[in-house]
N, CA, C and O atoms as CSV, one atom per row, in Angstrom:
chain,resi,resn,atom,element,x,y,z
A,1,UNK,N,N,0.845,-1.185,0.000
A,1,UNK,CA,C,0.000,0.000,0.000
A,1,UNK,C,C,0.881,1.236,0.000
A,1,UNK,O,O,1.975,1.205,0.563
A,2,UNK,N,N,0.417,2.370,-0.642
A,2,UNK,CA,C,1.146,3.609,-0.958
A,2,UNK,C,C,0.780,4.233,-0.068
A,2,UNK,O,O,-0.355,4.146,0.401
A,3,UNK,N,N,1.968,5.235,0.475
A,3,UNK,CA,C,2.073,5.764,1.936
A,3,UNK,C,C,0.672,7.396,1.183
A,3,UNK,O,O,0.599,7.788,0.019
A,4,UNK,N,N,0.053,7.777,2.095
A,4,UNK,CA,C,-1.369,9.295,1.418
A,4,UNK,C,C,-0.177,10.083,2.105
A,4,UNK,O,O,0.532,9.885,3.091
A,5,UNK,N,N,-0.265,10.926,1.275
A,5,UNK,CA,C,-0.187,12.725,1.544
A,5,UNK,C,C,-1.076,12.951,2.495
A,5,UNK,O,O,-1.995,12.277,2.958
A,6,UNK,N,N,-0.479,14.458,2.807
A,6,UNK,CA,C,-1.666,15.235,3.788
A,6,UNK,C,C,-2.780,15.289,3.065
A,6,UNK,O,O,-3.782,14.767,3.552
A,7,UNK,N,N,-2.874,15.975,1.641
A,7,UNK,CA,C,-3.879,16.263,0.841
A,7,UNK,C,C,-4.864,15.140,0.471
A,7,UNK,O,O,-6.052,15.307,0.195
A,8,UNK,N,N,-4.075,13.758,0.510
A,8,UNK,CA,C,-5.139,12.778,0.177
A,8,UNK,C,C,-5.386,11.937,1.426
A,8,UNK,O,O,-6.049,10.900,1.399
A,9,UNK,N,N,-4.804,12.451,2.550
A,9,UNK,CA,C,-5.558,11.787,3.969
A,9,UNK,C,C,-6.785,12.899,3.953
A,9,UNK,O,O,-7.953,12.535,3.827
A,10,UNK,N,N,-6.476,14.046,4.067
A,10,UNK,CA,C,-7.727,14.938,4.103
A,10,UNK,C,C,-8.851,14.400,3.272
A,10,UNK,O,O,-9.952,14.377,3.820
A,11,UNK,N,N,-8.778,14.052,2.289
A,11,UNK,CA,C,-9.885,13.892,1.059
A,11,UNK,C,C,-10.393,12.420,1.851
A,11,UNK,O,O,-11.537,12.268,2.280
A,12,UNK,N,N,-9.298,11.378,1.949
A,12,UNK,CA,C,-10.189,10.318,2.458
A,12,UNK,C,C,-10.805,10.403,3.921
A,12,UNK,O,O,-11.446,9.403,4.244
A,13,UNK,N,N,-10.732,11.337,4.784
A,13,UNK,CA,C,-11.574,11.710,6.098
A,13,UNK,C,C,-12.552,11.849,5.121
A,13,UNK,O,O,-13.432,11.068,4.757
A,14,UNK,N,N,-12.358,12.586,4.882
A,14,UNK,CA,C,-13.746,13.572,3.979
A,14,UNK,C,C,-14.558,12.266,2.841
A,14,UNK,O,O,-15.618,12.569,2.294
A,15,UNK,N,N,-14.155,11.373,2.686
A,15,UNK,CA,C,-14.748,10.518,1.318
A,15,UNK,C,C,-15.687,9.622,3.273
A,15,UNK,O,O,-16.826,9.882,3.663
A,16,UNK,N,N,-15.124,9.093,3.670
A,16,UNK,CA,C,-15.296,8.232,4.791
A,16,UNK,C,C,-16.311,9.196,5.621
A,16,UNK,O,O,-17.331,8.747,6.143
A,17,UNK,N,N,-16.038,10.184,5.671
A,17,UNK,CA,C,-17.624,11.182,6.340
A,17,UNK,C,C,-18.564,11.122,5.954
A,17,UNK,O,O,-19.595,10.689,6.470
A,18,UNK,N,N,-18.302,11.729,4.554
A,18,UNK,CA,C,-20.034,11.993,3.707
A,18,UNK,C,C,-20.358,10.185,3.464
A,18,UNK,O,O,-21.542,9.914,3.266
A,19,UNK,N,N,-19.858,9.593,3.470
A,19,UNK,CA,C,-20.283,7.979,3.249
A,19,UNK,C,C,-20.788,7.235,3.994
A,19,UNK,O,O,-21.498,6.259,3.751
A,20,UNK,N,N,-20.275,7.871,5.451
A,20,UNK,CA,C,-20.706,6.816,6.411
A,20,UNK,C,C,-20.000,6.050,6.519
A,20,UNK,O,O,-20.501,5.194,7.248
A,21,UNK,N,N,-18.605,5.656,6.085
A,21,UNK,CA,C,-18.122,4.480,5.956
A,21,UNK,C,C,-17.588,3.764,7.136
A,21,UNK,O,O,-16.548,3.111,7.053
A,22,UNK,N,N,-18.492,3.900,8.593
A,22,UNK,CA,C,-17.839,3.772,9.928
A,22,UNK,C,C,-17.063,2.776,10.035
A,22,UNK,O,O,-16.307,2.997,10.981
A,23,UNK,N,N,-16.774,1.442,9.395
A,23,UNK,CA,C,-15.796,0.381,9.812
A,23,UNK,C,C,-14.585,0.751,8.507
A,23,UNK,O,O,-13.636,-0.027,8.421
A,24,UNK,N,N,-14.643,1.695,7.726
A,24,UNK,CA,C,-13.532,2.077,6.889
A,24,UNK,C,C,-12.391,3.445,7.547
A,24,UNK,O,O,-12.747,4.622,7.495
A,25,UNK,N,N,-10.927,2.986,8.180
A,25,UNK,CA,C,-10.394,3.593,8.154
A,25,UNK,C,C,-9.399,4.533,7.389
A,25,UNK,O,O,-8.397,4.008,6.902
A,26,UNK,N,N,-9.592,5.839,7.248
A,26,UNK,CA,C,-9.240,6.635,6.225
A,26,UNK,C,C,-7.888,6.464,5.760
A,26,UNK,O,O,-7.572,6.490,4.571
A,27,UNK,N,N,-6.753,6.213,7.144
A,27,UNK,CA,C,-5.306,5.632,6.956
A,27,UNK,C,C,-5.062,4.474,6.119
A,27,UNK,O,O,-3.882,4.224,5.869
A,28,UNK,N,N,-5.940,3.743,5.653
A,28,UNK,CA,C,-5.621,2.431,5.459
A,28,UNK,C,C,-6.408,2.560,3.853
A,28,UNK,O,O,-6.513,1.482,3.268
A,29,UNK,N,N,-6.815,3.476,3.313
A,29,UNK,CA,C,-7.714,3.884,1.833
A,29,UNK,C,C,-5.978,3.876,0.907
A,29,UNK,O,O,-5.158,4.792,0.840
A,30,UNK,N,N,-5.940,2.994,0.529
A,30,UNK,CA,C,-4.513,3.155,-0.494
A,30,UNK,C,C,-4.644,4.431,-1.771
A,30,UNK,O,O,-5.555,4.306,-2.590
A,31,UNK,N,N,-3.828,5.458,-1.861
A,31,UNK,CA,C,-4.496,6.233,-2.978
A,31,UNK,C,C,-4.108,5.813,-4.230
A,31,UNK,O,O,-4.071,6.731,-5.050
A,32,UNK,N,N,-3.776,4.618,-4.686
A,32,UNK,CA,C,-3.315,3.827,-5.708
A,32,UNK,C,C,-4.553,3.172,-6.407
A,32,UNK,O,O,-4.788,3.011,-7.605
A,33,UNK,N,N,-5.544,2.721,-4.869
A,33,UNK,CA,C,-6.501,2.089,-5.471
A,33,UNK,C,C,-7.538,2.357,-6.157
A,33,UNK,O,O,-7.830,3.531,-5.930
A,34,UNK,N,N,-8.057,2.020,-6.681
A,34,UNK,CA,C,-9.578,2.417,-7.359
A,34,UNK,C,C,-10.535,2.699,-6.125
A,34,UNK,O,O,-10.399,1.999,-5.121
A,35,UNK,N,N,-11.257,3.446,-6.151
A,35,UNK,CA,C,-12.387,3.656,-5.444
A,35,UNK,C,C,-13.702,3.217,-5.774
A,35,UNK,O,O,-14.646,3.157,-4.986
A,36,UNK,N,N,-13.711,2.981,-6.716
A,36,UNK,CA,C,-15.364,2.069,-7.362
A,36,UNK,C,C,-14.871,0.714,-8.209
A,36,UNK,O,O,-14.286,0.859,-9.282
A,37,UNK,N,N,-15.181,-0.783,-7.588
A,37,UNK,CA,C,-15.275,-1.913,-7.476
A,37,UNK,C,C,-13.906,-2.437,-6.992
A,37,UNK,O,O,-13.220,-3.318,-7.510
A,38,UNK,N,N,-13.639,-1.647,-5.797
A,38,UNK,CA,C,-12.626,-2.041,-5.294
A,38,UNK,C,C,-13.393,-2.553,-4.000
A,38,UNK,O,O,-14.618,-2.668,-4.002
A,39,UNK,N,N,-12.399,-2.933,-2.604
A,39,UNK,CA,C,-13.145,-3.292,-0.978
A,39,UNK,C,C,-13.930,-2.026,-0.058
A,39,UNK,O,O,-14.561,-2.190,0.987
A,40,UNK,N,N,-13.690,-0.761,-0.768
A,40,UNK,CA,C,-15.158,-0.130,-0.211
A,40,UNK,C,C,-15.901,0.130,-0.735
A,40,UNK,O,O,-16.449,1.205,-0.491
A,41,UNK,N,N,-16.391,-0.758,-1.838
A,41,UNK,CA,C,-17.634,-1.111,-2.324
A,41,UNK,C,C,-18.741,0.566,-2.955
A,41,UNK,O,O,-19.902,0.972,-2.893
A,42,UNK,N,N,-17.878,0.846,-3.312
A,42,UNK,CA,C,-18.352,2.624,-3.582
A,42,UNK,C,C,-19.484,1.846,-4.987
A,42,UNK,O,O,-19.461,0.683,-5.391
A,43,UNK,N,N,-20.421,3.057,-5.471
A,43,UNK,CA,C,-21.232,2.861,-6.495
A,43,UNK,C,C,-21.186,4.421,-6.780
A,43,UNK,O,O,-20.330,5.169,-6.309
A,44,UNK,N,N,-22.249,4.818,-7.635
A,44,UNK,CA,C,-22.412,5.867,-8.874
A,44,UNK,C,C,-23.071,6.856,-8.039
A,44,UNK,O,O,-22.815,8.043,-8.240
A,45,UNK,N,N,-24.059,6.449,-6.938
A,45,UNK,CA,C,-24.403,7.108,-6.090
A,45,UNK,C,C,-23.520,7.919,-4.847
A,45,UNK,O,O,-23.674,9.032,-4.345
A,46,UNK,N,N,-22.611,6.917,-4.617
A,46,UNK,CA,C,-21.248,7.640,-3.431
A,46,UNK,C,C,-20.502,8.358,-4.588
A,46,UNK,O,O,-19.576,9.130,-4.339
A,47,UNK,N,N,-20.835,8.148,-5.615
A,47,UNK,CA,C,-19.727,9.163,-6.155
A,47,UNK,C,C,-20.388,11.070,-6.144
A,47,UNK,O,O,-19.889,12.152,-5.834
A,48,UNK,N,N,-21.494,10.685,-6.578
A,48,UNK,CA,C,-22.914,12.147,-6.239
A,48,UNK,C,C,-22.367,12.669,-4.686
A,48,UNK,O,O,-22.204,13.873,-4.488
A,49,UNK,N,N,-22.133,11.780,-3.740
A,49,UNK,CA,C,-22.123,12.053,-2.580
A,49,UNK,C,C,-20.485,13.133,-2.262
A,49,UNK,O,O,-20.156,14.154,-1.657
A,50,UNK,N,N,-19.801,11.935,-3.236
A,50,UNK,CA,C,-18.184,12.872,-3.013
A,50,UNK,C,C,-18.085,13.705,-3.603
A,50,UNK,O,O,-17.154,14.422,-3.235
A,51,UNK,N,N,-18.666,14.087,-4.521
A,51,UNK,CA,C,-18.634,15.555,-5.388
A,51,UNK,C,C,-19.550,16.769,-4.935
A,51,UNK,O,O,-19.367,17.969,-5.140
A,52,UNK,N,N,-20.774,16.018,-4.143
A,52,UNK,CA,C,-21.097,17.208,-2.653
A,52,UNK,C,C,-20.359,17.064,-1.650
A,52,UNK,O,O,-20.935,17.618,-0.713
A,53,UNK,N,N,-19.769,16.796,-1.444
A,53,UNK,CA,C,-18.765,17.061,-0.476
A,53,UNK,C,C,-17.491,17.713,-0.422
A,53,UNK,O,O,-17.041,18.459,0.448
A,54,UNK,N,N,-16.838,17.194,-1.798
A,54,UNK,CA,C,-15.894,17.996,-1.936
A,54,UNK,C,C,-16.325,19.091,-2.646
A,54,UNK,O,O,-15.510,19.975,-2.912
A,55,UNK,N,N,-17.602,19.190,-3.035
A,55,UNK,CA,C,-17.521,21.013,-3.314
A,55,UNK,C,C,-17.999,21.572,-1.967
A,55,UNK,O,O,-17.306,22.507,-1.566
A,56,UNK,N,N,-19.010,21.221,-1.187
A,56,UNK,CA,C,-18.879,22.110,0.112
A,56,UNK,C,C,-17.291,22.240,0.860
A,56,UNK,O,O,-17.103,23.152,1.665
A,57,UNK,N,N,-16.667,21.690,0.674
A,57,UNK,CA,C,-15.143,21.255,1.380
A,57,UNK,C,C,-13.778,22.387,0.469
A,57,UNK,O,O,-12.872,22.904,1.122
A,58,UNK,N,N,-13.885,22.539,-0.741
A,58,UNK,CA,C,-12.925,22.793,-1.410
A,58,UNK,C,C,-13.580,23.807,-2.016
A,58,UNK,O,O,-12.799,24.744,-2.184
A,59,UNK,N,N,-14.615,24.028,-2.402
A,59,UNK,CA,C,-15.523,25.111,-2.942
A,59,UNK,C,C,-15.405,25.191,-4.847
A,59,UNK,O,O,-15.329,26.094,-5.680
A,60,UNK,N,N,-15.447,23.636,-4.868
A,60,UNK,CA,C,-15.125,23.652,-6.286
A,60,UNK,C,C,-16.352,22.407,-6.991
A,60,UNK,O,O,-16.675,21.475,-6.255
A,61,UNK,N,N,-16.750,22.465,-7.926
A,61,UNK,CA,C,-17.494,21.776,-8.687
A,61,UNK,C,C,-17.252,20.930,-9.725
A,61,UNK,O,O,-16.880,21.195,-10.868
A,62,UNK,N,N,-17.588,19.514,-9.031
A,62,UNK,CA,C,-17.474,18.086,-10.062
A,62,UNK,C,C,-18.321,17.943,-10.949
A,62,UNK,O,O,-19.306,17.553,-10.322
A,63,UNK,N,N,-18.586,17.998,-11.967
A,63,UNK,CA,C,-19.588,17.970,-12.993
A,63,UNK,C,C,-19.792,16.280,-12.891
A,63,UNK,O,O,-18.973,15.487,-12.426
A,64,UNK,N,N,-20.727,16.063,-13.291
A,64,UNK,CA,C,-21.116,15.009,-13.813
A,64,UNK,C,C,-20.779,14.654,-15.436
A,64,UNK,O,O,-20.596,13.541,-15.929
A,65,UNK,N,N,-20.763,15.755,-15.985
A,65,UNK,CA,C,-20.476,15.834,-17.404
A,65,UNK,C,C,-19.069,15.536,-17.908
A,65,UNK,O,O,-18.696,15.248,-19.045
A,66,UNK,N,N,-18.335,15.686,-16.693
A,66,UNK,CA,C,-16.629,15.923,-16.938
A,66,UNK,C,C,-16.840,15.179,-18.058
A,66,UNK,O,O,-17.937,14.621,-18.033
A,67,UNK,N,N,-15.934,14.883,-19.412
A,67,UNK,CA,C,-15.024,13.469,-19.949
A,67,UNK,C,C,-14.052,13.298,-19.311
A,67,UNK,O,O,-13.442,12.757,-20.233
A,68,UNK,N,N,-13.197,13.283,-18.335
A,68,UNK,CA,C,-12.670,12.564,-17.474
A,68,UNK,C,C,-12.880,11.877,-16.311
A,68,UNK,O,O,-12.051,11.210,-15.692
A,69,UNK,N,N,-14.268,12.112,-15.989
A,69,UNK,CA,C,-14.606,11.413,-14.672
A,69,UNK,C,C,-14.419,10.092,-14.382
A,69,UNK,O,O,-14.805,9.666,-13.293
A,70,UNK,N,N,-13.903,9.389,-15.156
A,70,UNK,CA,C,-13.114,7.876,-14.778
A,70,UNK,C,C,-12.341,8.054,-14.156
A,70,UNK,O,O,-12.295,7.490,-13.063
A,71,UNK,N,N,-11.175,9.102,-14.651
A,71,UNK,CA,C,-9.759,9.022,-14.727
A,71,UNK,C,C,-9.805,9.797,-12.633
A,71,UNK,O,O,-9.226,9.322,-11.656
A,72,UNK,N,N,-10.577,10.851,-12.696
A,72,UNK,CA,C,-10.772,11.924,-11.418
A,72,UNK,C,C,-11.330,10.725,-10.399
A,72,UNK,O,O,-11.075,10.700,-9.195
A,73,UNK,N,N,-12.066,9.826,-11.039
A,73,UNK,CA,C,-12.631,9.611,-9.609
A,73,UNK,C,C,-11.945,7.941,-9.570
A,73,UNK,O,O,-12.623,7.015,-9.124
A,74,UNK,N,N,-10.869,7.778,-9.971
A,74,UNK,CA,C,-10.098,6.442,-10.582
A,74,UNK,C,C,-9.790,5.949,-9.175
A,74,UNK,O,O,-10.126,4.843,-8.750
A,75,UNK,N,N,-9.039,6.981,-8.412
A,75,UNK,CA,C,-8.385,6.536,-7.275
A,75,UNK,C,C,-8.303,7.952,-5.943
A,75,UNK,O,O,-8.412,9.163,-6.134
A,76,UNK,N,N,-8.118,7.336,-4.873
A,76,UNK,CA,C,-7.809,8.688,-3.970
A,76,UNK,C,C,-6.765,9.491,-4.603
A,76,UNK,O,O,-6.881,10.712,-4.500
A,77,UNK,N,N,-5.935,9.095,-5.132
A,77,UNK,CA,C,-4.408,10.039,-5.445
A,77,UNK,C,C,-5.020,10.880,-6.566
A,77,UNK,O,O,-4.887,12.104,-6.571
A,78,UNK,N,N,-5.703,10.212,-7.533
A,78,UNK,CA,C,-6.481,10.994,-8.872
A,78,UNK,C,C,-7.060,12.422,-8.568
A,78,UNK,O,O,-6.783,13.557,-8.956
A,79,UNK,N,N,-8.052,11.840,-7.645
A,79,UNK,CA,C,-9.181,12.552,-7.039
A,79,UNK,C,C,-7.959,13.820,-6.187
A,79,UNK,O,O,-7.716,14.903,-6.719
A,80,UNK,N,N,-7.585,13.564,-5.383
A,80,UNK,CA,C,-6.597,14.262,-5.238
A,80,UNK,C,C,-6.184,15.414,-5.687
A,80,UNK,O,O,-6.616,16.527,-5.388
A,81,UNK,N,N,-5.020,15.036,-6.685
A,81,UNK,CA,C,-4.979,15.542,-7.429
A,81,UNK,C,C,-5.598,16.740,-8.455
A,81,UNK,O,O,-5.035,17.768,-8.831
A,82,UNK,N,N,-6.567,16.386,-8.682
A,82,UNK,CA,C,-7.555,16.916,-9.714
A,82,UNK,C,C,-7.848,18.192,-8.530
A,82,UNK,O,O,-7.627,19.398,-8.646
A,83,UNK,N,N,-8.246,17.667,-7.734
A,83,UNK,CA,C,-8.651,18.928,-6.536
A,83,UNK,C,C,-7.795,19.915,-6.632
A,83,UNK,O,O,-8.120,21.071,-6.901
A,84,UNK,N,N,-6.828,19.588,-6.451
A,84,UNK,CA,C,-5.455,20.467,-5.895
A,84,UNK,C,C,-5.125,21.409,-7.346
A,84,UNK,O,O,-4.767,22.587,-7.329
A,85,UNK,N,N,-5.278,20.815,-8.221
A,85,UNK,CA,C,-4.491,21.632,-9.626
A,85,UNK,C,C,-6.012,22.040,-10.098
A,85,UNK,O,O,-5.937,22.699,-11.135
A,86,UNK,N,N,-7.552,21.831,-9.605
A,86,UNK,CA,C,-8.765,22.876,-10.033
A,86,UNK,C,C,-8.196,23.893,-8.889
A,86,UNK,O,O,-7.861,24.992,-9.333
A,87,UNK,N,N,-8.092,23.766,-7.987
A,87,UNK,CA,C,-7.859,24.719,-6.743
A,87,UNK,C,C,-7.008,25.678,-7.166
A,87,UNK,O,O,-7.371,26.834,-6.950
A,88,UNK,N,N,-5.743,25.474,-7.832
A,88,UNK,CA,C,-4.626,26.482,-7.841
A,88,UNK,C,C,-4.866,26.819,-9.423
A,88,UNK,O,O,-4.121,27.648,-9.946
A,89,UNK,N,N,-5.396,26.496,-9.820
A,89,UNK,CA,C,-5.837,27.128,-11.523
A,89,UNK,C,C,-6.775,28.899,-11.417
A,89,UNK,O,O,-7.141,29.466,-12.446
């Protein structure tokens, strides 16, 4: 497992809040992994959930429309990512 950044421990508190994910610890979310059909069992609906969240959180807006929304919502490090470089744009 790949050691998270500050930036992508923050995001996985924050993915593990709005989810509910009470027996999922945020330390232990690899940001390598996929987040949808991986072991926290995410669907199309937690993804609606993380894109209200991280826009109340970051003050930025996930479209649904993106053409990249595979790639953004691929993994914690992605997701990440994507935050950090909409943020400083």
């Amino acid at each position: 497992m790949s050691t998270q950044t500050a930036a992508e421990h923050e995001l996985a508190i924050l993915i593990v809040d709005a989810l509910n994910l009470e027996a999922v610890d945020p330390a232990h979310i690899d940001p390598q992994a996929p987040l949808f059909g991986s072991d926290l069992g995410l669907d199309s609906i937690d993804a609606l959930e993380i894109a209200l969240a991280v826009s109340k959180r970051y003050g930025m807006q996930l479209r649904s429309d993106h053409p990249d929304n595979q790639r953004i919502f691929g993994s914690l490090h992605a997701l990440s990512e994507h935050i950090e470089r909409e943020r400083t744009a």
